[in-house]
VEXPAVEX-622528 format. One record per residue (C-alpha): residue number from 0; residue in three letters; z, x, y. Coordinates in pm, whole numbers, plus 50000, padded with zeros to 5 digits. Each point is the difference from the previous one (the first is absolute). Example, Ala and Ser with C-alpha at 12.3 -4.5 7.8 and 13.67 -1.06 7.14 Angstrom:
// residues 2
- 0  ALA  50780  51230  49550
- 1  SER  49934  50137  50344
//
This chain:
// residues 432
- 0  UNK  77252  08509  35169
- 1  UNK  49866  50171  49684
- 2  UNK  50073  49841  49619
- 3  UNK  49940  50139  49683
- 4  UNK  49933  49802  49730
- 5  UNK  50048  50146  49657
- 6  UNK  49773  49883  49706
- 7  UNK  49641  49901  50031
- 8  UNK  50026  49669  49707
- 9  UNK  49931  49696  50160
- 10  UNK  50308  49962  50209
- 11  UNK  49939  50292  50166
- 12  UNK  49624  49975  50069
- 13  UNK  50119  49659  50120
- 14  UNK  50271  50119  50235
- 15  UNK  49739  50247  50115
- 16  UNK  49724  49732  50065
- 17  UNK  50265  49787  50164
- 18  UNK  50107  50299  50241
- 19  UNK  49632  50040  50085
- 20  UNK  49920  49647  50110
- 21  UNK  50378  50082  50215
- 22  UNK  49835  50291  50187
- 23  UNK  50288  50211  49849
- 24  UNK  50004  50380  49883
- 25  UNK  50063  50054  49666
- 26  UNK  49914  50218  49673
- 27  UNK  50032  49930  49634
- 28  UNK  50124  50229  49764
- 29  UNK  49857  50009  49639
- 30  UNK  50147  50185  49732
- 31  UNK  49674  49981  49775
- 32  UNK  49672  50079  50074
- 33  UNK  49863  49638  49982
- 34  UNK  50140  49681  50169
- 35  UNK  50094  49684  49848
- 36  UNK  50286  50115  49816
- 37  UNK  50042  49708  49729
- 38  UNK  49691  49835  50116
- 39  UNK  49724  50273  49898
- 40  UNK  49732  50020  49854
- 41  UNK  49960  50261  49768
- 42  UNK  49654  50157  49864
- 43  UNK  49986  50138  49684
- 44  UNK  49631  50080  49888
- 45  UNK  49810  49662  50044
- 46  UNK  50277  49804  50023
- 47  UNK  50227  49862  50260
- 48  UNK  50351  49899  49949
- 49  UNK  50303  49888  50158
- 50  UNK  50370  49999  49962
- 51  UNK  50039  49665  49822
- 52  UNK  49900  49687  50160
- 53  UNK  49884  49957  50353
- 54  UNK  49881  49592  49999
- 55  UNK  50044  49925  50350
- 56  UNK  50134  49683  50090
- 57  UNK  50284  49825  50169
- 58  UNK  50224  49691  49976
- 59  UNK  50007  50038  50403
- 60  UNK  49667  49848  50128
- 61  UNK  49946  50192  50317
- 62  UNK  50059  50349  49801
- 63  UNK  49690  49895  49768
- 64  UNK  49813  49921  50324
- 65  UNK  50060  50321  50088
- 66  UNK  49894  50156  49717
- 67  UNK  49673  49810  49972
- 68  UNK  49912  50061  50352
- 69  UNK  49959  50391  49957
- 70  UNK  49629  50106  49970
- 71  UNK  50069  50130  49646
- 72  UNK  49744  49929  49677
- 73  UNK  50260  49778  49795
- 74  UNK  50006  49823  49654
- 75  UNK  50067  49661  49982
- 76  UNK  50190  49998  49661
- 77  UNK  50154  49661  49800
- 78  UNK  50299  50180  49802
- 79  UNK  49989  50032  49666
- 80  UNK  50350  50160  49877
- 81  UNK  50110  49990  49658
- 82  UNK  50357  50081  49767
- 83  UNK  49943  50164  49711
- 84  UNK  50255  49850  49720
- 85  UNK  50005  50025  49630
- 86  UNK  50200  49764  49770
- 87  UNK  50236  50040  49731
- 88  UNK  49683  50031  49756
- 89  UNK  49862  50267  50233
- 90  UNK  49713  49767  50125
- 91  UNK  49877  50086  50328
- 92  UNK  50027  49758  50294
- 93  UNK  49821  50031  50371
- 94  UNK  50263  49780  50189
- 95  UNK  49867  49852  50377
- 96  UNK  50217  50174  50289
- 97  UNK  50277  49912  50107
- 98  UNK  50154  49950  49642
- 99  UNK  50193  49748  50147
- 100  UNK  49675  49764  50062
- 101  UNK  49818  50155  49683
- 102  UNK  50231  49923  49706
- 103  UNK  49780  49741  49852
- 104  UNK  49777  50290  49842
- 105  UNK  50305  50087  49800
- 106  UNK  50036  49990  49670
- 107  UNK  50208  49649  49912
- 108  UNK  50328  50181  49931
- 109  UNK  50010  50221  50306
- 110  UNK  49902  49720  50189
- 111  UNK  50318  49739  49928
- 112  UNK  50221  50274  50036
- 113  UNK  49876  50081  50365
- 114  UNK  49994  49627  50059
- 115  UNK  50362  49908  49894
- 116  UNK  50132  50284  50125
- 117  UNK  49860  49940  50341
- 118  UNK  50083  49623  49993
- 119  UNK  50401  50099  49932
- 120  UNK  49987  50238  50251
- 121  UNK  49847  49727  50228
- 122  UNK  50293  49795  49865
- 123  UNK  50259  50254  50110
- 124  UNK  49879  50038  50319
- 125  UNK  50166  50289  50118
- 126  UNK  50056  50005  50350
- 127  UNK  49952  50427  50064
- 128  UNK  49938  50295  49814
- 129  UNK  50191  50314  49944
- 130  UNK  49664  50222  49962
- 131  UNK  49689  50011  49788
- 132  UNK  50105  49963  49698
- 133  UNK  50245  49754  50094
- 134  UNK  49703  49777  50157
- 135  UNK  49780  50073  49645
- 136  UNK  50222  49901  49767
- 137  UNK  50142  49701  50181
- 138  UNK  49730  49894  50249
- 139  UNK  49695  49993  49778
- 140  UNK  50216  49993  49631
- 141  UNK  49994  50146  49707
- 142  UNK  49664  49981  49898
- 143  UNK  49819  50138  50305
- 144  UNK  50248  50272  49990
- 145  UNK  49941  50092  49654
- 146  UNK  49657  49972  49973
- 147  UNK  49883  50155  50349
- 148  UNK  50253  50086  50263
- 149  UNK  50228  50204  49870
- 150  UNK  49801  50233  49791
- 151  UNK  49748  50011  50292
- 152  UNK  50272  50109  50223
- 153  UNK  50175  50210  49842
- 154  UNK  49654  50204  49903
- 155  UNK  49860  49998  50367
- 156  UNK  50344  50075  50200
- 157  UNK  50180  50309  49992
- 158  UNK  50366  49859  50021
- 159  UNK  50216  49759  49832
- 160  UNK  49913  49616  50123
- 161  UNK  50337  49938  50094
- 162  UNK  49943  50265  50236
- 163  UNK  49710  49802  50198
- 164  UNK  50051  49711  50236
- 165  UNK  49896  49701  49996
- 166  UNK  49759  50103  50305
- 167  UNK  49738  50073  49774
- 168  UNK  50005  49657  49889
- 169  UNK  49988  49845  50317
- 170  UNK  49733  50277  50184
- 171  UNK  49833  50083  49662
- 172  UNK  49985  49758  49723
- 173  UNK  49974  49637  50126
- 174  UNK  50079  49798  49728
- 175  UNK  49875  49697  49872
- 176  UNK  50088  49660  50092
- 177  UNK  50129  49749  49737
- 178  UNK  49699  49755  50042
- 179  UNK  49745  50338  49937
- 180  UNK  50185  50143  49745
- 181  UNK  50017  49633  49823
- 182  UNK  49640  49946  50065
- 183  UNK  49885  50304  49896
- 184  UNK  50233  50028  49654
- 185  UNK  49805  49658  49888
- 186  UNK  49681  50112  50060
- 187  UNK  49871  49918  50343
- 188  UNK  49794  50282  50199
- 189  UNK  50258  50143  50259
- 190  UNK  49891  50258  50236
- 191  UNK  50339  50244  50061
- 192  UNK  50053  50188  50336
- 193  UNK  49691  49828  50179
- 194  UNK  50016  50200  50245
- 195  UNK  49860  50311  49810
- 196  UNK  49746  49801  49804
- 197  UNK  49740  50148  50209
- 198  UNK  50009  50324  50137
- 199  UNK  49808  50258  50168
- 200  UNK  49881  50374  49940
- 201  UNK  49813  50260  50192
- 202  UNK  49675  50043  49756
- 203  UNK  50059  50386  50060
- 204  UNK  50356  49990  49906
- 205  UNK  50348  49971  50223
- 206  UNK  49960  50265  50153
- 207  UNK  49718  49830  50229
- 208  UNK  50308  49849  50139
- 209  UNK  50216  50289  50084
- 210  UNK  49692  50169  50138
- 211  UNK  49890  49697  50244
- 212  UNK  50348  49979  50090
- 213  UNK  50053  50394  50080
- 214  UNK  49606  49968  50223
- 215  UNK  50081  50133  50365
- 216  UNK  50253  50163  49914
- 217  UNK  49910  50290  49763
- 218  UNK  50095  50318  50245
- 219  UNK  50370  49863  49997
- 220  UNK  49991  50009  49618
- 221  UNK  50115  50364  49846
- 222  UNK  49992  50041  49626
- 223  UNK  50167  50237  49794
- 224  UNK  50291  49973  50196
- 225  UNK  50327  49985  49801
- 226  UNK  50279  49920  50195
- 227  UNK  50310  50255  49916
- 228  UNK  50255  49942  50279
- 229  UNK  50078  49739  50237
- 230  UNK  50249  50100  50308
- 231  UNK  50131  49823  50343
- 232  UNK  50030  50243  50295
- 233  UNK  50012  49943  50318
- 234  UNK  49610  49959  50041
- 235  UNK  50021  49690  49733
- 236  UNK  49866  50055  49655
- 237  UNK  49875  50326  49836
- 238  UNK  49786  49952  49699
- 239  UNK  49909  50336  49800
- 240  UNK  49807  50005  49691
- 241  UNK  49975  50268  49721
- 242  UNK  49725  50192  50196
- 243  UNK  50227  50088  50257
- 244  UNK  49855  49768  50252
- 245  UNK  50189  49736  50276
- 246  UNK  49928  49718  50172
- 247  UNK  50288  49849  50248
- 248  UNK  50004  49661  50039
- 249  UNK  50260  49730  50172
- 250  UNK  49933  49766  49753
- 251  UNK  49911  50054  49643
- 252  UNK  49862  49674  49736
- 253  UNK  50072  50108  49653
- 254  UNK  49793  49821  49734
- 255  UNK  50074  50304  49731
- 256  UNK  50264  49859  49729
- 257  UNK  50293  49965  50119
- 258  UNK  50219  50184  49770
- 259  UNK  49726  50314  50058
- 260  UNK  50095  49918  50396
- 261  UNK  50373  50049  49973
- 262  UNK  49965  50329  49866
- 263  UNK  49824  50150  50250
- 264  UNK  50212  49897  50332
- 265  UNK  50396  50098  50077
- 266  UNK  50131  49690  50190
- 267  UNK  50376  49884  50032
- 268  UNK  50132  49760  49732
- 269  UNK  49657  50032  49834
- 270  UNK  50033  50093  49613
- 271  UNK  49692  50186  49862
- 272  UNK  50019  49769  49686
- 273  UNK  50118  49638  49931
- 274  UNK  49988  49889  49637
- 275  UNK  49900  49672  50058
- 276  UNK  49673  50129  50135
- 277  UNK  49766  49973  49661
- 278  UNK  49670  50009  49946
- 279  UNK  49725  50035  49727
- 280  UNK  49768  50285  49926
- 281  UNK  49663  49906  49867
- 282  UNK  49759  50162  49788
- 283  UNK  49612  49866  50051
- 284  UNK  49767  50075  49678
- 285  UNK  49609  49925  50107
- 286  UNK  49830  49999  49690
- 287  UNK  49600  49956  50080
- 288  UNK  49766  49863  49741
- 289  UNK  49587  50135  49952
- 290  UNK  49755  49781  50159
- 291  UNK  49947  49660  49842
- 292  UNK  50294  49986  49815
- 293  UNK  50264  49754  50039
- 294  UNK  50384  49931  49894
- 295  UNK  50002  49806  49690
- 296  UNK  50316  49788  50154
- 297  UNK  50098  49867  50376
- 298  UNK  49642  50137  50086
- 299  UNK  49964  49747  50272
- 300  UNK  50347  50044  50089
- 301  UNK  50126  50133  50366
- 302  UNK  50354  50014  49868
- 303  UNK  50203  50003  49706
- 304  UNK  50420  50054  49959
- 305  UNK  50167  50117  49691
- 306  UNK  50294  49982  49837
- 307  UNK  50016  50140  49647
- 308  UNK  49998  50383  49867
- 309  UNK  49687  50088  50116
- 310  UNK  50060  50262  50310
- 311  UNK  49874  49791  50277
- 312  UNK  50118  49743  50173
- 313  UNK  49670  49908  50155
- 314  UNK  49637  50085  50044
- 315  UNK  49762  49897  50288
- 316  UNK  49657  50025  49937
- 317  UNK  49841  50147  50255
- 318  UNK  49629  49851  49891
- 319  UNK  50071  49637  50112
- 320  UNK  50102  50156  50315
- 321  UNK  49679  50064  50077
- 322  UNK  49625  50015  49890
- 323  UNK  49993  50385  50146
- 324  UNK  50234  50083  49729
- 325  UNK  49944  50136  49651
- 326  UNK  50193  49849  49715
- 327  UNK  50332  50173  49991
- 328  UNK  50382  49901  50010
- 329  UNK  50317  50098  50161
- 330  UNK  50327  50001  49797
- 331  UNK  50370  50025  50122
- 332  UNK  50307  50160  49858
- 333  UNK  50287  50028  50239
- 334  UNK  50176  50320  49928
- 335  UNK  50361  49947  49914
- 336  UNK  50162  50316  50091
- 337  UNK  49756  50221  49716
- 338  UNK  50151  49752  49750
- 339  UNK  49688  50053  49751
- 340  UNK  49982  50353  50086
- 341  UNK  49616  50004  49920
- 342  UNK  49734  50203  50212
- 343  UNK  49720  49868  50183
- 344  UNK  49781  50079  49702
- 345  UNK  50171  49840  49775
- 346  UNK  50079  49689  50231
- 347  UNK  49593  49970  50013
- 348  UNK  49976  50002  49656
- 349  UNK  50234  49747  49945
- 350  UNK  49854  49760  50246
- 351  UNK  49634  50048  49840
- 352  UNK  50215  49939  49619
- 353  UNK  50194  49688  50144
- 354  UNK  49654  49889  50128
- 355  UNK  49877  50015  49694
- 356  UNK  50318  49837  49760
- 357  UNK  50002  49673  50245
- 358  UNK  49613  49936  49981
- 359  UNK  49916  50092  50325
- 360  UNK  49787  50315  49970
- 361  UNK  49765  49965  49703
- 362  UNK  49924  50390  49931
- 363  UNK  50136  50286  50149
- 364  UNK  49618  50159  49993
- 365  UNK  49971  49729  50314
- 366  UNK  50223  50210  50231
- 367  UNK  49815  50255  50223
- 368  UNK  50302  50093  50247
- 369  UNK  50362  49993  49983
- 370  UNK  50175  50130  50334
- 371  UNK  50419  49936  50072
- 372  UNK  50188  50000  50294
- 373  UNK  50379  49976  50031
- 374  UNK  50093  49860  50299
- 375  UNK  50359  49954  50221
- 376  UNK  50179  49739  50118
- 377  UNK  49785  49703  49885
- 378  UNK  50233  49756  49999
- 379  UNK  50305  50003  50222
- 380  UNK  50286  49801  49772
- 381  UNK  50144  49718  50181
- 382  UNK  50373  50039  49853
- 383  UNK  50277  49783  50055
- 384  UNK  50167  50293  50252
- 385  UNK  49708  50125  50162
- 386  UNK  50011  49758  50313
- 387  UNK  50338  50127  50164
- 388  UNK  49901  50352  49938
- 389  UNK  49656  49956  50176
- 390  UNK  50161  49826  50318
- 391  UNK  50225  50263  50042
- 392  UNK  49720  50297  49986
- 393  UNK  49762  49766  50235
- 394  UNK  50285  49953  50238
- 395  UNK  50081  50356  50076
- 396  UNK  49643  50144  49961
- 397  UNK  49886  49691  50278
- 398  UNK  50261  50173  50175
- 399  UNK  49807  50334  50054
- 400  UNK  49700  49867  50044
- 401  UNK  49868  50041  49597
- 402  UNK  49859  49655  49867
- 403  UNK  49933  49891  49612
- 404  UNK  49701  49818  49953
- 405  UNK  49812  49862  49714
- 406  UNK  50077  49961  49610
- 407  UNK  50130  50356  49882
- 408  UNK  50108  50055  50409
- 409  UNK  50212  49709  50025
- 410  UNK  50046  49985  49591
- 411  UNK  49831  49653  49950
- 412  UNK  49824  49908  49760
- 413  UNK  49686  49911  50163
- 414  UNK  49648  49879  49954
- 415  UNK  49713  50108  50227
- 416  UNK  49995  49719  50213
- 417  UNK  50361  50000  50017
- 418  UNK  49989  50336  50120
- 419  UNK  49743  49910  50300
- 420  UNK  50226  49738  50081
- 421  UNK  50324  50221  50003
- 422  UNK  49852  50227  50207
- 423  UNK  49857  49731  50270
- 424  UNK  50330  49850  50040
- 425  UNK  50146  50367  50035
- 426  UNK  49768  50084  50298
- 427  UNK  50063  49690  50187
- 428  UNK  50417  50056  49951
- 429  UNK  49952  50396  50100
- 430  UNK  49692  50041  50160
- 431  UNK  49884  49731  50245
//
């Protein structure tokens, strides 16, 4: 029995790993010439850089365990994660993460409107939630919603919030309880989502991790291999990518995005689009400062969200990642449909001039090396619609022996160790 697994991210090189310690046969197909898909590390000149934020950690114990056990070169890290928010008088504010637990660094104002608008909310006490927006302007109030989670959401996510279910809240967001929030508003030191408070980083970068995790197994890897056409005959699966070449399989793992998935195989009841299925595109700005410099603002930072005009909605700084790393920053736009119309060129430039207008970069004669990748399926959307339609493509693909696996395989929004975790309790259901 012979399975192909397509896409070398983590949830392949896990399936693959997994497979391995099973004695089974199996190859992984990789459409780019690197693996780690999201989780990368990319090189450009002297520095390293990755795809937003990697901090590994867990809320489930015996996942972070796991991830501390493997002989990897890690950085213990405290987080330090910031909002950027300006006032009515244009003063600048760094508000603690999650807003929810920070509020006391706002401005007076701000800072009774968030707290009576979460207090009648908390009055209300609505039962459920239609979607999103439904849960921001009614679960957390007014004031949260106006200053923070509306304009934050409606910047990073590429649909309309009454489009998204409230399974982002419940998988994503964790909100505050009413004691925190309380505690927090009046000026008590509340630590937010403990459970990322400290994390851990390969010192190289994250791709330490998706190389330790594809060890043993790197002659069952193929690069380059870009999966055109996926068919059932009578032999099982036959996978042929735009080189011309096959592999037949009787069971295939897809980890690829989903909606990429659907148009490349011809089964029965099987649509090759489902609008439901929605997703972001991202575009990652590195911009690299000269040796010795430093930002001017959230210097010491790891992360920071924003909300406003500027054209990110966050930047990770990948020197507080780790000592190996040269100053530098990475900044994200998600790409709503070519909205802005502006090239790569110009989208560096604008990062470098937004840098500049909040405070953050000092001079723009600090910048050595600007690089910009634009990357696919970053985010798959939870929408309100989108369960239904992924049971029914899961149930007939299980059928014929093709399995989704992983966040833009099975279209969840995962983290990393969510991912490991999906794909251990996959291989026990199919595979043992």
């Amino acid at each position: 029995m012979k399975t192909v697994i397509l896409g070398a991210g983590l949830s392949g090189l896990e399936c693959g790993r997994q497979l391995n310690l099973r004695g089974r046969e199996f190859k992984i197909l990789e459409k780019e010439g690197q693996i780690g898909g999201l989780a990368k590390t990319n090189v450009s000149g002297d520095y390293r850089w990755d795809f937003g934020v990697h901090a590994l950690y867990s809320r489930d114990p015996r996942m972070t365990d796991y991830l501390r056990s493997l002989p990897l070169d890690y950085v213990l890290a405290q987080r330090r994660v910031s909002i950027y928010h300006t006032d009515r008088k244009s003063r600048r504010y760094l508000i603690n993460y999650p807003f929810e637990e920070g509020i006391k660094g706002l401005p007076f104002r701000d800072w009774l409107e968030c707290v009576c608008g979460y207090l009648m909310a908390r009055t209300r006490n609505q039962p459920e939630f239609r979607h999103l927006q439904d849960w921001i302007d009614h679960g957390l109030g007014f004031g949260i919603a106006k200053h923070f989670m509306t304009p934050y959401n409606r910047k990073i996510w590429n649909c309309d919030l009454r489009q998204i279910s409230m399974d982002l809240v419940n998988a994503k967001i964790h909100p505050a309880s009413l004691k925190n929030f309380l505690m927090a508003a009046f000026g008590k030191e509340v630590i937010g989502r403990m459970y990322q408070w400290r994390f851990i980083y390969p010192k190289n970068g994250i791709q330490a991790l998706m190389d330790y995790t594809a060890r043993g197994m790197e002659s069952r890897i193929a690069l380059n291999k870009d999966v055109r056409e996926i068919v059932r005959d009578s032999r099982g699966w036959r996978i042929t990518t735009r080189d011309g070449a096959t592999e037949q399989a009787d069971t295939v793992i897809s980890t690829i995005p989903l909606v990429e998935l659907l148009k490349m195989i011809s089964v029965s009841g099987l649509e090759r689009s489902y609008p439901p299925l929605k997703w972001n595109d991202t575009y990652f700005i590195l911009v690299g400062l000269k040796k010795g410099a430093a930002f001017s603002l959230l210097n010491d930072c790891h992360w920071a969200f924003f909300k406003e005009s500027e054209s990110f909605f966050r930047i990770t700084m990948m020197h507080n990642f780790s000592p190996c790393f040269p100053p530098a920053l990475v900044a994200e736009i998600t790409d709503k449909n070519g909205r802005d119309g502006l090239p790569p060129e110009t989208l560096r430039e604008r990062v470098v001039e937004d840098l500049i207008r909040l405070g953050i970069l000092r001079d723009r004669g600090d910048v050595v090396l600007t690089d910009i990748k634009r990357v696919p399926y970053t985010y798959p959307i939870p929408t309100v619609d989108a369960g239904p339609v992924k049971d029914i493509i899961t149930r007939r693909l299980e059928r014929q022996g093709l399995y989704l696996v992983g966040r833009n395989g099975h279209w969840d929004y995962l983290n990393m160790d969510g991912i490991l975790s999906s794909v251990s309790a996959f291989m026990q259901r199919y595979f043992d």
